[in-house]
mmCIF file of the protein (N, C-alpha, C, O) and its ligand, coordinates in Angstrom:
data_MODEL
# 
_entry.id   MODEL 
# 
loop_
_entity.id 
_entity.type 
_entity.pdbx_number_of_molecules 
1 polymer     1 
2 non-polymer 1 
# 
_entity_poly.entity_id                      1 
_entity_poly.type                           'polypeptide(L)' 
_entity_poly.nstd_linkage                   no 
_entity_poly.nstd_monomer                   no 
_entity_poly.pdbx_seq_one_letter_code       
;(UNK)(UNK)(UNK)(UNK)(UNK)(UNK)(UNK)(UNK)(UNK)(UNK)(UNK)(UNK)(UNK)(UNK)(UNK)(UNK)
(UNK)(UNK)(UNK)(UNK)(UNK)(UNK)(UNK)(UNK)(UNK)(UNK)(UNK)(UNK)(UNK)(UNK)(UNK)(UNK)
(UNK)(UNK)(UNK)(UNK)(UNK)(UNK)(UNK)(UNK)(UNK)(UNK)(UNK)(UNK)(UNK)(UNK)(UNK)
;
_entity_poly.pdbx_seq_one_letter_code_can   XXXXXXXXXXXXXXXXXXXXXXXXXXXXXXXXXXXXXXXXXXXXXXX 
_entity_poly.pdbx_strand_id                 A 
# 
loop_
_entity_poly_seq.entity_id 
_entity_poly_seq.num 
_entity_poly_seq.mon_id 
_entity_poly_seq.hetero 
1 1  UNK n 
1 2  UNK n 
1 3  UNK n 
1 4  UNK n 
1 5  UNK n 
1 6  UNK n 
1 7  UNK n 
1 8  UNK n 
1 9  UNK n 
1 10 UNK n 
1 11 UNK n 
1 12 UNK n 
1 13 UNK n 
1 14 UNK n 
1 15 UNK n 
1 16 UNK n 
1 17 UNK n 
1 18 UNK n 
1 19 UNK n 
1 20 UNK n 
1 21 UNK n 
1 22 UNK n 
1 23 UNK n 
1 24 UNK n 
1 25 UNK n 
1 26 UNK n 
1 27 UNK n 
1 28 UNK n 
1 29 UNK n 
1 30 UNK n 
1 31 UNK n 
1 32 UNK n 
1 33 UNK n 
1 34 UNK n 
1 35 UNK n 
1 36 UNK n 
1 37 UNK n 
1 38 UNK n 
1 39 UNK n 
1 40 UNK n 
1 41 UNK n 
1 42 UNK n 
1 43 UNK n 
1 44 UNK n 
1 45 UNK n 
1 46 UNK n 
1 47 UNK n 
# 
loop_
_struct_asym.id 
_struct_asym.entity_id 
A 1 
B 2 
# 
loop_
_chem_comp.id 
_chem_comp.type 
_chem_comp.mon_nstd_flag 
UNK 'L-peptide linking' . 
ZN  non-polymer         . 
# 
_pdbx_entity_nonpoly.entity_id   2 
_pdbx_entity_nonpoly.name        ? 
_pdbx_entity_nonpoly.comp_id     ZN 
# 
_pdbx_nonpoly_scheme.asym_id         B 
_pdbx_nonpoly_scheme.entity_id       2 
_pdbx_nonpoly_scheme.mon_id          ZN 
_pdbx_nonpoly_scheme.ndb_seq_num     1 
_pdbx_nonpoly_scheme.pdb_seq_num     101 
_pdbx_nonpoly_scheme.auth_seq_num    101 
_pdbx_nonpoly_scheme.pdb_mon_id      ZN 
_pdbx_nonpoly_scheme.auth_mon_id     ZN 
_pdbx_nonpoly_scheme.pdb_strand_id   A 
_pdbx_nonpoly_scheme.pdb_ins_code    . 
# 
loop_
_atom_site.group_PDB 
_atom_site.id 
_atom_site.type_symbol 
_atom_site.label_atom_id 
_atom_site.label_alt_id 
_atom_site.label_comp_id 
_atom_site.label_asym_id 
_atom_site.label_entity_id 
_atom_site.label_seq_id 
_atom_site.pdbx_PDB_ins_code 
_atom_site.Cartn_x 
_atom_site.Cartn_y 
_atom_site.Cartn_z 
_atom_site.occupancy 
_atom_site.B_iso_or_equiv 
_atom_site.pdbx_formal_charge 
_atom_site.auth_seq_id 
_atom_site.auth_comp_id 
_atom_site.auth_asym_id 
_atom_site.auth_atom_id 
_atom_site.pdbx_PDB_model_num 
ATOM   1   N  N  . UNK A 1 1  ? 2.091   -14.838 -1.386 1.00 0.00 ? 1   UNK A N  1 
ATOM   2   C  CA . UNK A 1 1  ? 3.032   -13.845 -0.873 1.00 0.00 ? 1   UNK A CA 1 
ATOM   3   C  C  . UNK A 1 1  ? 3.207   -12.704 -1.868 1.00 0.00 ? 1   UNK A C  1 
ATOM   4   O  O  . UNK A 1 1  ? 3.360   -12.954 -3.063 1.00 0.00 ? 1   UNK A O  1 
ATOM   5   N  N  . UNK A 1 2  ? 3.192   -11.769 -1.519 1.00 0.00 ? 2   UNK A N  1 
ATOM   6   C  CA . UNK A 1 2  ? 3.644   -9.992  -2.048 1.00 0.00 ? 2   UNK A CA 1 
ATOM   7   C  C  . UNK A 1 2  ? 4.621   -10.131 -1.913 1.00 0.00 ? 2   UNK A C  1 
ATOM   8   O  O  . UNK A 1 2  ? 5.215   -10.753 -1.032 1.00 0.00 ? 2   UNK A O  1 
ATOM   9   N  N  . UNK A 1 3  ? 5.274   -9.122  -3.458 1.00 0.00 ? 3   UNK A N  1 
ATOM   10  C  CA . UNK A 1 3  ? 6.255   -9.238  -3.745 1.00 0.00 ? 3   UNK A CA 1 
ATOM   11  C  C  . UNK A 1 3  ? 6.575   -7.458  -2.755 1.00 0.00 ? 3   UNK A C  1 
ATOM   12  O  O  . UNK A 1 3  ? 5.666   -6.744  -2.332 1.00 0.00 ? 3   UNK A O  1 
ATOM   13  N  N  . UNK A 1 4  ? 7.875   -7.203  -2.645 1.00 0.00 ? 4   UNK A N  1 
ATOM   14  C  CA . UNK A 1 4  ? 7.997   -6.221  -2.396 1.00 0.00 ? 4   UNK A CA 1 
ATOM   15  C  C  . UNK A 1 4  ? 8.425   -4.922  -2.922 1.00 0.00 ? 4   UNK A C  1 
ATOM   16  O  O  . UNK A 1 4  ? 9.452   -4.817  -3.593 1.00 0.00 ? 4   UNK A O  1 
ATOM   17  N  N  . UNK A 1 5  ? 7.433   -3.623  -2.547 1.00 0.00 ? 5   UNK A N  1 
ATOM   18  C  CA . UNK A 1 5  ? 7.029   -2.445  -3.986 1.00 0.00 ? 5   UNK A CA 1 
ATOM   19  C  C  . UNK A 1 5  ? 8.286   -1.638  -3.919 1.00 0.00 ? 5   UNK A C  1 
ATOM   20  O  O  . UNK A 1 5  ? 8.302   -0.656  -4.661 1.00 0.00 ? 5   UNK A O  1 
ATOM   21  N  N  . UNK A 1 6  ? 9.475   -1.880  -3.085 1.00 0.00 ? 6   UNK A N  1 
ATOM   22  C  CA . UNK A 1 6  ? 10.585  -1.201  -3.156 1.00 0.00 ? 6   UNK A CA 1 
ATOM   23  C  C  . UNK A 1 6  ? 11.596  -2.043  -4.104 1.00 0.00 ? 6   UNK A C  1 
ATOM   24  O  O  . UNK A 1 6  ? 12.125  -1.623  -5.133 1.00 0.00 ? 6   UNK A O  1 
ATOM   25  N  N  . UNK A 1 7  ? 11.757  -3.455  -3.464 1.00 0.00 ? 7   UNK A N  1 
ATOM   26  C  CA . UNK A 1 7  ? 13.073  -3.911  -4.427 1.00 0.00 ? 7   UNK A CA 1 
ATOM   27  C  C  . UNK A 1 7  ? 12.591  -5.330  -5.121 1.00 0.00 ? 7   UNK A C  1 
ATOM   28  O  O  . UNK A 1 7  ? 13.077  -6.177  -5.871 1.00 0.00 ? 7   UNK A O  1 
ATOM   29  N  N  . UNK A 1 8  ? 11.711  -5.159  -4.630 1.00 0.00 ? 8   UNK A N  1 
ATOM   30  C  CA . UNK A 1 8  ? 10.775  -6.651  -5.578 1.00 0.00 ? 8   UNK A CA 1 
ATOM   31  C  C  . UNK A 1 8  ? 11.302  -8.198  -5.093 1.00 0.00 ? 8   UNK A C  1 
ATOM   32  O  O  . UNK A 1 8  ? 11.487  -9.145  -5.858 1.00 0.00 ? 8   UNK A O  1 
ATOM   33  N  N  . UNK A 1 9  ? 11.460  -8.199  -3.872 1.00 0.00 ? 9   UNK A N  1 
ATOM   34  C  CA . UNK A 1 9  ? 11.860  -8.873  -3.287 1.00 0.00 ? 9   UNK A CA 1 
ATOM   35  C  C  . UNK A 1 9  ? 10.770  -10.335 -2.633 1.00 0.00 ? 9   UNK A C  1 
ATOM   36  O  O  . UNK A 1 9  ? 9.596   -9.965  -2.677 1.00 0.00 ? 9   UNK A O  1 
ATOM   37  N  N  . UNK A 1 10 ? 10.830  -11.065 -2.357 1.00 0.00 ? 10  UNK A N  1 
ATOM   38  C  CA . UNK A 1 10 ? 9.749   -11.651 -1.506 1.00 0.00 ? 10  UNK A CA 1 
ATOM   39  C  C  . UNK A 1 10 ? 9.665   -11.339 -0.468 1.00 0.00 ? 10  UNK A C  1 
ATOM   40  O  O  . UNK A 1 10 ? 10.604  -10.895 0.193  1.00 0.00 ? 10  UNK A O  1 
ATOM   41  N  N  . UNK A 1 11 ? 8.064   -11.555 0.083  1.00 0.00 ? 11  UNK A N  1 
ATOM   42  C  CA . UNK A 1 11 ? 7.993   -11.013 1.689  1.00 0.00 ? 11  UNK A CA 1 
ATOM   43  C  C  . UNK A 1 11 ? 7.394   -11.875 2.677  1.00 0.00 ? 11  UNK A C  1 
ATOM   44  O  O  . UNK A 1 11 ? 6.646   -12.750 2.241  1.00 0.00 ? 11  UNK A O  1 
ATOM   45  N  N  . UNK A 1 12 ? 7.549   -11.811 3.741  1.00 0.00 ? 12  UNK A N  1 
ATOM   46  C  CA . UNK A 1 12 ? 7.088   -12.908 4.359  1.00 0.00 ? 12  UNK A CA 1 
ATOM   47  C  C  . UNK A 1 12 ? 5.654   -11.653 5.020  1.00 0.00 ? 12  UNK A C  1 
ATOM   48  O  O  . UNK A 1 12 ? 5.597   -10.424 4.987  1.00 0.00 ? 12  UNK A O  1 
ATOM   49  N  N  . UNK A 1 13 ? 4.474   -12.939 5.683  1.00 0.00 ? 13  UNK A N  1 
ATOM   50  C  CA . UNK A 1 13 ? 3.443   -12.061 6.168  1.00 0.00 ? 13  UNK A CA 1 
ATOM   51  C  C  . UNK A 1 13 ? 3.347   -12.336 8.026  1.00 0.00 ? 13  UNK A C  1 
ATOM   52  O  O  . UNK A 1 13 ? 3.274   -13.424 8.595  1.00 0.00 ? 13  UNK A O  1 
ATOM   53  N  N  . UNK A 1 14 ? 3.380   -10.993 8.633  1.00 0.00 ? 14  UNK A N  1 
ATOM   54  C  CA . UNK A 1 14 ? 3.990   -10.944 10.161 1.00 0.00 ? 14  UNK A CA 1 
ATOM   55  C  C  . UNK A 1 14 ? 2.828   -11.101 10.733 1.00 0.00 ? 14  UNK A C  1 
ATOM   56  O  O  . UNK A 1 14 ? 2.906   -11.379 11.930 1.00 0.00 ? 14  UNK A O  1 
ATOM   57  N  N  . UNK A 1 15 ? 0.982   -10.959 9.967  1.00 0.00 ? 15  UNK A N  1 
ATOM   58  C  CA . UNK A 1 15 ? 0.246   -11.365 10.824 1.00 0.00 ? 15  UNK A CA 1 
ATOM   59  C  C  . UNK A 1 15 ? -1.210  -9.992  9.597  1.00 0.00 ? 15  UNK A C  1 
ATOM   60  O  O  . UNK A 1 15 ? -1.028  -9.469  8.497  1.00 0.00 ? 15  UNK A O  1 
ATOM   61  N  N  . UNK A 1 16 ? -2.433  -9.934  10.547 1.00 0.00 ? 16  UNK A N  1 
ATOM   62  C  CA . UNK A 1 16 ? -3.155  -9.039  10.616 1.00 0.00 ? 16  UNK A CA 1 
ATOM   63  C  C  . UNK A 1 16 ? -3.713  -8.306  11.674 1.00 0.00 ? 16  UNK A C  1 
ATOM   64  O  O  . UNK A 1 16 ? -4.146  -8.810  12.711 1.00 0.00 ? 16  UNK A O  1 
ATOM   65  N  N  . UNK A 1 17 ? -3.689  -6.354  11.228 1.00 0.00 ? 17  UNK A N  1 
ATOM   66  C  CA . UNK A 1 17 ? -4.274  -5.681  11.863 1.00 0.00 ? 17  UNK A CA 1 
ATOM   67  C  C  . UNK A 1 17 ? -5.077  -5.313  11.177 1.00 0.00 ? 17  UNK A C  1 
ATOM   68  O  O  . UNK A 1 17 ? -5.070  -5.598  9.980  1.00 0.00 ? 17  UNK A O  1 
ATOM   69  N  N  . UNK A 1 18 ? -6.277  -4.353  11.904 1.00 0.00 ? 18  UNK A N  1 
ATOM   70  C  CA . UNK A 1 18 ? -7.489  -4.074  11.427 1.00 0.00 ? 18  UNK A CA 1 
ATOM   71  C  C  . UNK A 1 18 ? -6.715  -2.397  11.854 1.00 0.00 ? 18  UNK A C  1 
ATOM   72  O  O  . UNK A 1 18 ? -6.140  -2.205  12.925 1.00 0.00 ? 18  UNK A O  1 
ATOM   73  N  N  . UNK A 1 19 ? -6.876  -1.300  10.736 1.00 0.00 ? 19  UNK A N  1 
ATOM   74  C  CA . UNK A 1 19 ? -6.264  -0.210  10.892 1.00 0.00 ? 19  UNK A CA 1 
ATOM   75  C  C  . UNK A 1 19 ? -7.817  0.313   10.618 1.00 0.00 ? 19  UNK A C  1 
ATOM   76  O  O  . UNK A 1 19 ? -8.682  -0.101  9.845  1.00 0.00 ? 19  UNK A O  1 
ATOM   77  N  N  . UNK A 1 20 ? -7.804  1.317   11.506 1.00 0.00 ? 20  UNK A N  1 
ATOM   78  C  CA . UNK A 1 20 ? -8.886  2.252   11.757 1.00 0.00 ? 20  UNK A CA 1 
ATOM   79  C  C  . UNK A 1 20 ? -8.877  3.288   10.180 1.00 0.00 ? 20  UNK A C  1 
ATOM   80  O  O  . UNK A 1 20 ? -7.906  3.717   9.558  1.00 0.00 ? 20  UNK A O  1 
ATOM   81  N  N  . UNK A 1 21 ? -10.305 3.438   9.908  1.00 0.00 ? 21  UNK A N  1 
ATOM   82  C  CA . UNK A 1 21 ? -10.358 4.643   8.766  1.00 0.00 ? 21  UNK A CA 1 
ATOM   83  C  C  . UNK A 1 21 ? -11.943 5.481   9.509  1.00 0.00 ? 21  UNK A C  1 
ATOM   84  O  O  . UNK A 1 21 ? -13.067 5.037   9.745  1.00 0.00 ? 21  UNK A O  1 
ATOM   85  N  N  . UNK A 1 22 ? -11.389 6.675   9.666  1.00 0.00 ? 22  UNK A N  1 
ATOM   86  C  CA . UNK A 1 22 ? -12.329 7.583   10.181 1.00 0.00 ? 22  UNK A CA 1 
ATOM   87  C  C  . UNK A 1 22 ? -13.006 7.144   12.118 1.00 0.00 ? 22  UNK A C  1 
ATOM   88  O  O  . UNK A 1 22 ? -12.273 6.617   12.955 1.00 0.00 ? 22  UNK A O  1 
ATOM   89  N  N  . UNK A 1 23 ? -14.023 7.417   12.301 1.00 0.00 ? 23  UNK A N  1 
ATOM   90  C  CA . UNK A 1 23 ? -13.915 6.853   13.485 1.00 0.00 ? 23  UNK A CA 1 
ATOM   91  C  C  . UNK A 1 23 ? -14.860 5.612   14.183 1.00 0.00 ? 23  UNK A C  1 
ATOM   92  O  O  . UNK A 1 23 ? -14.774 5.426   15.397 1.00 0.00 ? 23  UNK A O  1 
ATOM   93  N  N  . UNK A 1 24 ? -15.656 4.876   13.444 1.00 0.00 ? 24  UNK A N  1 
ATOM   94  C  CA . UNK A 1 24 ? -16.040 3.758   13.009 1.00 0.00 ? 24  UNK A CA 1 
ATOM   95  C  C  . UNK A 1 24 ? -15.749 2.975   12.531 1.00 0.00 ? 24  UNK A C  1 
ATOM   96  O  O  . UNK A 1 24 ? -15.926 1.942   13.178 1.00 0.00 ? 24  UNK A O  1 
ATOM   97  N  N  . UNK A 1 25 ? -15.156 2.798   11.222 1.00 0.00 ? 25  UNK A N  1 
ATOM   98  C  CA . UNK A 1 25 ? -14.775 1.522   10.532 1.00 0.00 ? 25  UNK A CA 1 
ATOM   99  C  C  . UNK A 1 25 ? -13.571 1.239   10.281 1.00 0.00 ? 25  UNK A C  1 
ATOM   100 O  O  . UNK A 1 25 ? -12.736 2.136   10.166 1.00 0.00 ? 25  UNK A O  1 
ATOM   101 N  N  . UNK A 1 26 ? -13.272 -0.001  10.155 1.00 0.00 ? 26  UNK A N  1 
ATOM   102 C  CA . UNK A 1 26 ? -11.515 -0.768  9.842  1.00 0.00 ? 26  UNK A CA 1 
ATOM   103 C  C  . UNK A 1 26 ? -11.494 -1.397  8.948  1.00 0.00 ? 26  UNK A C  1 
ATOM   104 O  O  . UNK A 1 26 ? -12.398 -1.844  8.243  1.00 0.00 ? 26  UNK A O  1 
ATOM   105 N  N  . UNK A 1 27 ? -10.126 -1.503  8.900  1.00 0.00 ? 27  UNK A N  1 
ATOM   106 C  CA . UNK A 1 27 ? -9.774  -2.336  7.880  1.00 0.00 ? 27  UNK A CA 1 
ATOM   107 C  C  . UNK A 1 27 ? -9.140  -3.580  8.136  1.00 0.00 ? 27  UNK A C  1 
ATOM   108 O  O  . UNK A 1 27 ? -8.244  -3.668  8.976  1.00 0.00 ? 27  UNK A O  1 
ATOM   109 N  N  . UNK A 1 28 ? -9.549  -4.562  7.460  1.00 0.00 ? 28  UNK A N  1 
ATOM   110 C  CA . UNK A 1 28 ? -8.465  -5.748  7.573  1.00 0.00 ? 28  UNK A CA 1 
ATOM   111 C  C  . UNK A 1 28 ? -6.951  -5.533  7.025  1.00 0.00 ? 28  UNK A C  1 
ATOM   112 O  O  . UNK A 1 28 ? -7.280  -5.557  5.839  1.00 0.00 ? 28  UNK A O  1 
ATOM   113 N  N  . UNK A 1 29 ? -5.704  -5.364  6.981  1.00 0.00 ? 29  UNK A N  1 
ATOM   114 C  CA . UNK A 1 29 ? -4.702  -5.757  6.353  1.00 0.00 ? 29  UNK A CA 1 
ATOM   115 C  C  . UNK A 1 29 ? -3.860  -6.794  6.800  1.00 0.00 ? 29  UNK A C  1 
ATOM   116 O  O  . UNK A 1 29 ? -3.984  -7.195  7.957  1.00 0.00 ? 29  UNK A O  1 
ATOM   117 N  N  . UNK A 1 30 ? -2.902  -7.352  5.938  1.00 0.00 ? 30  UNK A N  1 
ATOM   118 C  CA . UNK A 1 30 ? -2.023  -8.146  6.369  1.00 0.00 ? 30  UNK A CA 1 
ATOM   119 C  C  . UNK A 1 30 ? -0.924  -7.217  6.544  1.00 0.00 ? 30  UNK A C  1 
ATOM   120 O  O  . UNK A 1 30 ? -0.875  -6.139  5.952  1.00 0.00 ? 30  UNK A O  1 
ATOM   121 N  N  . UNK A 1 31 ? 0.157   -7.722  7.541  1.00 0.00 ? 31  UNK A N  1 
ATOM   122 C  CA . UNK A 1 31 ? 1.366   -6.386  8.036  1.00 0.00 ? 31  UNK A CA 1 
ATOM   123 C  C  . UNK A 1 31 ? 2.449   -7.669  6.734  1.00 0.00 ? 31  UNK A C  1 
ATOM   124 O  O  . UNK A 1 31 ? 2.180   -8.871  6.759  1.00 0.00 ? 31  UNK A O  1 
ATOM   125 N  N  . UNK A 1 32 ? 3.431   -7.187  5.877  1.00 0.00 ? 32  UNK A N  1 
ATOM   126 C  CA . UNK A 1 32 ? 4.452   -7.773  5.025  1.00 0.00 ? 32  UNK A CA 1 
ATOM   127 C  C  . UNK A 1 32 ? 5.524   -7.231  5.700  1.00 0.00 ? 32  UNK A C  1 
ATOM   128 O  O  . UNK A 1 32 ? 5.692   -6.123  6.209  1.00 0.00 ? 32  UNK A O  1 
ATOM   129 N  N  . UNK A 1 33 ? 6.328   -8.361  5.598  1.00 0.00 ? 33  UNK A N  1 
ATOM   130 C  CA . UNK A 1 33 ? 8.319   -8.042  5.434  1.00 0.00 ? 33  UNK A CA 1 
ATOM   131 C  C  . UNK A 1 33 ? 8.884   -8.364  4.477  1.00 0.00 ? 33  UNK A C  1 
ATOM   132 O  O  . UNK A 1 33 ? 8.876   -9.553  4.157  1.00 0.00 ? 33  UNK A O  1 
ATOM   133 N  N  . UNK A 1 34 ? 9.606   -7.347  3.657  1.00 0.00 ? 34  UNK A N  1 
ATOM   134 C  CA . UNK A 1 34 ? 10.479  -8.169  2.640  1.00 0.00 ? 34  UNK A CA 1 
ATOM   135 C  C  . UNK A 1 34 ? 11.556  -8.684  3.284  1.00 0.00 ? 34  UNK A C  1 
ATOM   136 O  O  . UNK A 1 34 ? 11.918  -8.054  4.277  1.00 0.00 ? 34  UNK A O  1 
ATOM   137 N  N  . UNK A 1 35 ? 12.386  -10.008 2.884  1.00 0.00 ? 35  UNK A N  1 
ATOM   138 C  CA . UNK A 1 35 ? 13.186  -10.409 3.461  1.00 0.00 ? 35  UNK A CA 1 
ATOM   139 C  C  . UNK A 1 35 ? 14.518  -9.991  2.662  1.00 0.00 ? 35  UNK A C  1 
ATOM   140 O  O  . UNK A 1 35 ? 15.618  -10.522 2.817  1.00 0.00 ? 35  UNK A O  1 
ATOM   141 N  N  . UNK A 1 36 ? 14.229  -8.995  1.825  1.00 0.00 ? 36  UNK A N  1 
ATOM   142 C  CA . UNK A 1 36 ? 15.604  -8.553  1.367  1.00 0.00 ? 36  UNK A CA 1 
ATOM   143 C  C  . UNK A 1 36 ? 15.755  -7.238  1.681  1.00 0.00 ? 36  UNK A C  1 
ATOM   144 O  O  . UNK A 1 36 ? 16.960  -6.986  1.656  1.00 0.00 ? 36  UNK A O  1 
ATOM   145 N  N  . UNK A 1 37 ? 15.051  -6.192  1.991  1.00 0.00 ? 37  UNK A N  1 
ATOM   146 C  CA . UNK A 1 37 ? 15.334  -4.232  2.260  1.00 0.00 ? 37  UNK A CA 1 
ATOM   147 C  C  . UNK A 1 37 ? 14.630  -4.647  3.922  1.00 0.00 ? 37  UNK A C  1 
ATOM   148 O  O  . UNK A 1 37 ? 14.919  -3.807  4.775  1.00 0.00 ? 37  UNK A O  1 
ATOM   149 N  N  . UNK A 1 38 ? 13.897  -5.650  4.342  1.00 0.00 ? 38  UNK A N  1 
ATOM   150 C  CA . UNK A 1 38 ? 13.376  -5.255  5.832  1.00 0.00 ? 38  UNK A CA 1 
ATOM   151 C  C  . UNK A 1 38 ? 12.118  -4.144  5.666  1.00 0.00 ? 38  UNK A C  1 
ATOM   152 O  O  . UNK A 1 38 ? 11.824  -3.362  6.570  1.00 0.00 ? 38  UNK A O  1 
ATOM   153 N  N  . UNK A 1 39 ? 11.390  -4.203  4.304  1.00 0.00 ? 39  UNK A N  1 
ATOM   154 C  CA . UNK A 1 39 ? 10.572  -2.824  4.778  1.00 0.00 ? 39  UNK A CA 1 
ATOM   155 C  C  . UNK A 1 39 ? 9.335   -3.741  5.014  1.00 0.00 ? 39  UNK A C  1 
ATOM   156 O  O  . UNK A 1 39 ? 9.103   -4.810  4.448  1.00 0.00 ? 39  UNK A O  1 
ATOM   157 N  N  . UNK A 1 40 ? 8.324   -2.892  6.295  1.00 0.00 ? 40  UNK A N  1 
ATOM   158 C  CA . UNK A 1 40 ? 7.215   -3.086  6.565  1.00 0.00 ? 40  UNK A CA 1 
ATOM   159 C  C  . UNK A 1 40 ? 6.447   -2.685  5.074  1.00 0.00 ? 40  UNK A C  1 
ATOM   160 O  O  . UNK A 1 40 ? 6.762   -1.713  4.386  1.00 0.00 ? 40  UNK A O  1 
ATOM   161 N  N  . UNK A 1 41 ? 5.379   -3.659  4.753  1.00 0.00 ? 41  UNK A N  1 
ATOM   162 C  CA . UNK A 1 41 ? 4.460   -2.744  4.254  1.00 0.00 ? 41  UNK A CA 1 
ATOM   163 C  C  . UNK A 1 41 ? 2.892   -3.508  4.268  1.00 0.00 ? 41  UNK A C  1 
ATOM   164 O  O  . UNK A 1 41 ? 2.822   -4.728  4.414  1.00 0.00 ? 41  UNK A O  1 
ATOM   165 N  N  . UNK A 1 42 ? 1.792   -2.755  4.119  1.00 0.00 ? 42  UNK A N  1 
ATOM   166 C  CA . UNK A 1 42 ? 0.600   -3.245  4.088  1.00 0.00 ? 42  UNK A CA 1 
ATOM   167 C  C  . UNK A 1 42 ? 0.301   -3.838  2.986  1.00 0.00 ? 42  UNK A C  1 
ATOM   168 O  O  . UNK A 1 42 ? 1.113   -3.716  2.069  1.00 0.00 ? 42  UNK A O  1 
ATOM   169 N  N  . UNK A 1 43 ? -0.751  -4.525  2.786  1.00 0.00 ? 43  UNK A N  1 
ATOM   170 C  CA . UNK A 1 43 ? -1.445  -5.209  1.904  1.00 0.00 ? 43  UNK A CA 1 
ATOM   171 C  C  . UNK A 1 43 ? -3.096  -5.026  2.001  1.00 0.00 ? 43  UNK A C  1 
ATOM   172 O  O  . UNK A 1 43 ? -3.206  -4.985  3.227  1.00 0.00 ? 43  UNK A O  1 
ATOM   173 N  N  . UNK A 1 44 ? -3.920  -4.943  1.688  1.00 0.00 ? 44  UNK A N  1 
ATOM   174 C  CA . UNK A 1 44 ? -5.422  -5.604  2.053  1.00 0.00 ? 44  UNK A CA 1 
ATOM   175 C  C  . UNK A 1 44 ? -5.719  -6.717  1.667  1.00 0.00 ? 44  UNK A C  1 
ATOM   176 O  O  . UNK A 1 44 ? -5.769  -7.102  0.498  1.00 0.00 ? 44  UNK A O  1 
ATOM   177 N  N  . UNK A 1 45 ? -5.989  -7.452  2.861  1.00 0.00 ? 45  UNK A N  1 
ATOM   178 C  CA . UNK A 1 45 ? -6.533  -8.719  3.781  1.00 0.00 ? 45  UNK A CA 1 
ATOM   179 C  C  . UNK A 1 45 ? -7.486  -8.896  2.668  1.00 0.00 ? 45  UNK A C  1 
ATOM   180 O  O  . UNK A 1 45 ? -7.925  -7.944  2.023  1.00 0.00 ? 45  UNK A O  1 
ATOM   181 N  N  . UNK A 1 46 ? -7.853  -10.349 2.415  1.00 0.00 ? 46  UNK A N  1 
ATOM   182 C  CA . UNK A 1 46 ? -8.422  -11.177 1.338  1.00 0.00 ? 46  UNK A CA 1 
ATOM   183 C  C  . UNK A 1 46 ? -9.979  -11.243 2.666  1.00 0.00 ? 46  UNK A C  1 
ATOM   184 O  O  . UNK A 1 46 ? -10.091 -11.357 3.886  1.00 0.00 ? 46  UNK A O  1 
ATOM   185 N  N  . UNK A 1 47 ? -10.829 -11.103 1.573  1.00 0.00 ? 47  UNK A N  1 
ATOM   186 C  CA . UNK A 1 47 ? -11.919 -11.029 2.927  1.00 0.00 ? 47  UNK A CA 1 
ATOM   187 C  C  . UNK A 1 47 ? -12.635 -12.764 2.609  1.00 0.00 ? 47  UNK A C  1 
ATOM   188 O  O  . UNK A 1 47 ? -13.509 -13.217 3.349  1.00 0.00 ? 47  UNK A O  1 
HETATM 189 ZN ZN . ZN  B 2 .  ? 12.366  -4.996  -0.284 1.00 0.00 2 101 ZN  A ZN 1 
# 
């Protein structure tokens, strides 16, 4: 688990999307929640 880059909080992980870069290729990430501020944030997915 990622810690979180706002309050350094722990985060739980809500799943993976593959986010588009340019108009061919993606990315894996994992989507994070911290369970203390609520902020979304990305990570890159362990391949
Ligand atoms: Zn936080």
């Amino acid at each position: 688990m990622s810690e979180c880059p706002r309050c350094r909080e722990k985060s739980i992980t809500l799943g993976q999307v593959t986010v588009p870069i340019g108009k061919t290729r993606g990315k894996r990430v994992n989507v994070n929640e911290c369970v203390g501020c609520k902020l979304l944030f990305y990570e890159a997915a362990e391949e």
